[in-house]
C-alpha atoms as one frame of an Amber mdcrd trajectory, in Angstrom:
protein
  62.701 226.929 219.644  62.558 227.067 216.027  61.851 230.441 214.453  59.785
 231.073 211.737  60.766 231.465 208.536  58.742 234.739 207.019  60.548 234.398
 203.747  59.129 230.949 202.524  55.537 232.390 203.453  53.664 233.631 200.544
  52.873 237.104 201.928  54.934 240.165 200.659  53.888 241.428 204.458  55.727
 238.098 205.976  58.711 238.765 203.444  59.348 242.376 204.474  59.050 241.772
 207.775  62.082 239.017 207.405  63.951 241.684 206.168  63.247 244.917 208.961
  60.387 243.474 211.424  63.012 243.720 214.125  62.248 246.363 216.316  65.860
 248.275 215.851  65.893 248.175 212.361  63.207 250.605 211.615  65.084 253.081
 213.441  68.247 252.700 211.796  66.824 253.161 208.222  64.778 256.665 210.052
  68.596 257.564 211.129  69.996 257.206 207.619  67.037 259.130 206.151  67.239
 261.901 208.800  71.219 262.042 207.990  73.094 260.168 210.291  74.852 257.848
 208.560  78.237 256.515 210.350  78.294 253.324 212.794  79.288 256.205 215.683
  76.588 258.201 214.950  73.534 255.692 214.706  74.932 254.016 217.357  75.255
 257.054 219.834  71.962 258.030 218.723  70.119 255.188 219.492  72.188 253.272
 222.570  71.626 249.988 220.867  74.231 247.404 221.475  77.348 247.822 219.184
  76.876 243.958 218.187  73.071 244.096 217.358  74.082 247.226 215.518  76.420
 245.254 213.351  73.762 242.854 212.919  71.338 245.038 211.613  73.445 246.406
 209.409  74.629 243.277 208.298  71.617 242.299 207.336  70.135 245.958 205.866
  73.064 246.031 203.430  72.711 241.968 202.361  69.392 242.826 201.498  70.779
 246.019 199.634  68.600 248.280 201.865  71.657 250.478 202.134  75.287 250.399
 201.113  78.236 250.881 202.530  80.364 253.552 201.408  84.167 254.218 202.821
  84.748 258.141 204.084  87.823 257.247 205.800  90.871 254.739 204.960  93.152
 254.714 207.505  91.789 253.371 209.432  89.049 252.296 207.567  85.556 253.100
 208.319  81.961 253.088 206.094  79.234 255.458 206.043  75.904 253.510 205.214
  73.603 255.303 201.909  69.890 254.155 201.388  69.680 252.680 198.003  66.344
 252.914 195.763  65.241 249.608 197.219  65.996 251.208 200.560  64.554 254.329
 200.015  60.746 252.622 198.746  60.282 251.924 202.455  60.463 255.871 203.053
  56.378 255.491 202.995  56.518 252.892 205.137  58.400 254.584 207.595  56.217
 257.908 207.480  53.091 256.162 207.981  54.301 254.005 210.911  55.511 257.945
 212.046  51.746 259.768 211.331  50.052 256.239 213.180  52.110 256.805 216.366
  52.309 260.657 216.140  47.953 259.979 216.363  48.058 257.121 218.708  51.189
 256.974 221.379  52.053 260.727 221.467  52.334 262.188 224.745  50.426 265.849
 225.502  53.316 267.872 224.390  51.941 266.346 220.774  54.508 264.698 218.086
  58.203 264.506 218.766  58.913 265.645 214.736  57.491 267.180 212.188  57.790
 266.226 208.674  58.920 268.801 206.591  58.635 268.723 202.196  61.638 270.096
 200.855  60.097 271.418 197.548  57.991 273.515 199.064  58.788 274.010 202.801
  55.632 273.038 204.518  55.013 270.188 207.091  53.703 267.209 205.681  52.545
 263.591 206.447  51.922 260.591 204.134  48.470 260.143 202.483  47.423 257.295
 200.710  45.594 257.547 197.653  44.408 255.023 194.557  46.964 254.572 191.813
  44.221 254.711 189.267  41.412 257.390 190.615  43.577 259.300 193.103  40.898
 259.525 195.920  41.840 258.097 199.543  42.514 254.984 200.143  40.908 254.077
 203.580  40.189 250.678 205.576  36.280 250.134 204.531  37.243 250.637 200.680
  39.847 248.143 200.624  39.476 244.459 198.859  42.014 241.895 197.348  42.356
 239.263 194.488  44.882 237.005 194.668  48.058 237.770 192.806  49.477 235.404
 190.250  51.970 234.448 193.284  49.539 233.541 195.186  49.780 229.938 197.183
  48.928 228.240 199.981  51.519 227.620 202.616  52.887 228.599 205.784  51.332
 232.264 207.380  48.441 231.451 203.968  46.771 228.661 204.487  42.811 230.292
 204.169  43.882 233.679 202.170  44.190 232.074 198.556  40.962 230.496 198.704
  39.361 233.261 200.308  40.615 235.910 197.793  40.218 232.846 194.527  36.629
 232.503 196.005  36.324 229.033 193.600  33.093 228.650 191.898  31.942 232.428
 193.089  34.047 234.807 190.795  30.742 236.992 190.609  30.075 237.529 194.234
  33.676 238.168 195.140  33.757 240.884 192.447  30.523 242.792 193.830  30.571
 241.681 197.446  30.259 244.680 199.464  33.296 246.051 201.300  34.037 244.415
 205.035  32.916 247.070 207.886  36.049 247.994 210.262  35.552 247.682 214.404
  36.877 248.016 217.708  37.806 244.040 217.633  38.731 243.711 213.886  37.132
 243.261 210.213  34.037 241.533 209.567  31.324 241.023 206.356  28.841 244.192
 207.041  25.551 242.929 207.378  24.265 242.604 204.018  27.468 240.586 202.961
  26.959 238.417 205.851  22.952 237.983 205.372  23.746 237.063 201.681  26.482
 234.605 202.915  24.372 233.196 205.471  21.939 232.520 203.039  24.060 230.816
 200.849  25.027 228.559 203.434  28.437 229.449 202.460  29.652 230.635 205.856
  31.427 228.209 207.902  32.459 228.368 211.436
């Protein structure tokens, strides 16, 4: 069976998954951040086959996620460093951390605690607006499309949907989508408006 390929999809998402969507790749960038940094180490750490490990890493330093740096010549081995581009998915990490310290945590409560070096408190991420720097939660998000924006594989609705042609106005001041048990929908006043419009299709 053919696998999909993530990269040619116009979707930063779909890209970065290409990159660490497999499972065992998150966990080797948390190793390197939490300081172990050798093929042994990671390796014993995690119990994950010595070839997938390779393969990971492979890829992780390709990408220039990390770098490999020698600590020992003879015989020769590598230590693996997060670069910058490496280290920008430190929030990514965290937050994937807070969502399953809330969610999958057994009763005993989260397996680590996050700890700010400057000032020696536990922390966890928090998201907040580049411009206004208030929260940043589900109901308050929207989108535009980006001047990369296309249609193609994994985007075939999103560009139009986010373009809205002919309707610049309504996109701008539609209201925000409500959040619920199954998913995201129009609240009620976008969707009476829409209906209205008879520009809901289904």
């Amino acid at each position: 069976m053919q696998r999909t390929d993530f990269h040619a999809m116009p979707c930063s998402i779909a890209r970065t998954l290409a990159v660490v969507g497999e499972a065992w790749t998150p966990l080797i960038l948390r190793d390197v951040v939490f300081g172990l940094t050798k093929f042994d180490e990671i390796q014993r750490d995690l119990g994950v086959a010595t070839n997938v490990l390779t393969d990971r890493l492979t890829t992780l330093v390709e990408h220039e996620l990390l770098a490999r740096e020698p600590y020992q010549h003879r015989p020769l081995r590598y230590r693996y460093e997060l670069t910058a581009k490496g280290a920008d998915l430190l929030p990514v990490l965290l937050s994937l951390m807070k969502w399953g310290d809330r969610w999958t945590a057994d009763e005993a409560g989260p397996p680590v605690t996050i700890v700010h070096r400057r000032c020696g408190q536990p922390t966890e991420p928090l998201m907040v607006c580049s411009a206004c720097k208030g929260p940043v939660h589900a109901g308050e998000v929207a989108a535009r499309g980006g001047p990369g924006g296309r249609r193609g594989p994994g985007a075939y609705l999103l560009p139009g949907w986010l373009a809205a042609p002919g309707r610049p106005d309504a996109r701008e001041t539609a209201a925000p989508p409500r959040v619920t048990s199954v998913g995201r929908y129009p609240n009620e006043d976008e969707a009476a408006t829409a209906g209205a419009t008879g520009s809901v299709s289904r």
